[in-house]
C-alpha positions in Angstrom: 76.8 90.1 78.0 73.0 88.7 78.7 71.7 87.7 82.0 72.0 83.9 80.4 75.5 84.5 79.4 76.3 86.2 82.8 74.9 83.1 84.6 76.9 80.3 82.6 80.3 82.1 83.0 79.4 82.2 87.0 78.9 78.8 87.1 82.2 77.9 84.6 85.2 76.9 86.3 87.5 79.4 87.6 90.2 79.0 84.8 87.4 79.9 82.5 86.3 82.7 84.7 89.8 83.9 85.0 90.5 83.7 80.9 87.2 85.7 80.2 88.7 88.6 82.8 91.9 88.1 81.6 90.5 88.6 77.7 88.7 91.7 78.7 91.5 93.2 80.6 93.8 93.5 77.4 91.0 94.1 74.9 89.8 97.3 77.4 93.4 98.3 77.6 94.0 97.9 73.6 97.1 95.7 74.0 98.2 94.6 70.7 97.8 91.0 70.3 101.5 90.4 69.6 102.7 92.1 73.0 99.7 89.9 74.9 100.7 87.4 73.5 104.2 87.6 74.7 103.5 88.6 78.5 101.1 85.9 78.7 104.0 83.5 77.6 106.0 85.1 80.2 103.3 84.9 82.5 102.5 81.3 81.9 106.4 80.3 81.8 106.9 81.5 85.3 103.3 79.6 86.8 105.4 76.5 85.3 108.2 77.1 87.0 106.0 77.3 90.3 104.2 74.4 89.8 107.3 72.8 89.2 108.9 73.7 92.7 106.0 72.5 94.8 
């Protein structure tokens, strides 16, 4: 990533911050894309149900 690119994604907003770290995280730890897929699902099903209780 260049110093330019660096710089943009600092000043993004956080929920693109947090899908860049998110992106990397399974790409450094070779999850398949199928079984990312499927825990992020998971993952965004139960921040739903959260959001829904507040």
């Amino acid at each position: 990533m260049t110093d330019k690119q660096h710089a943009s994604l600092n000043d993004a907003p956080k929920s693109i911050q947090l899908a860049v770290d998110l992106i990397q995280l399974l790409e450094e730890n070779n999850i398949d894309t199928v079984t990312a897929i499927e825990a992020l699902q998971i993952t965004l099903d139960d921040f739903k149900k959260k959001l829904e209780k507040q």
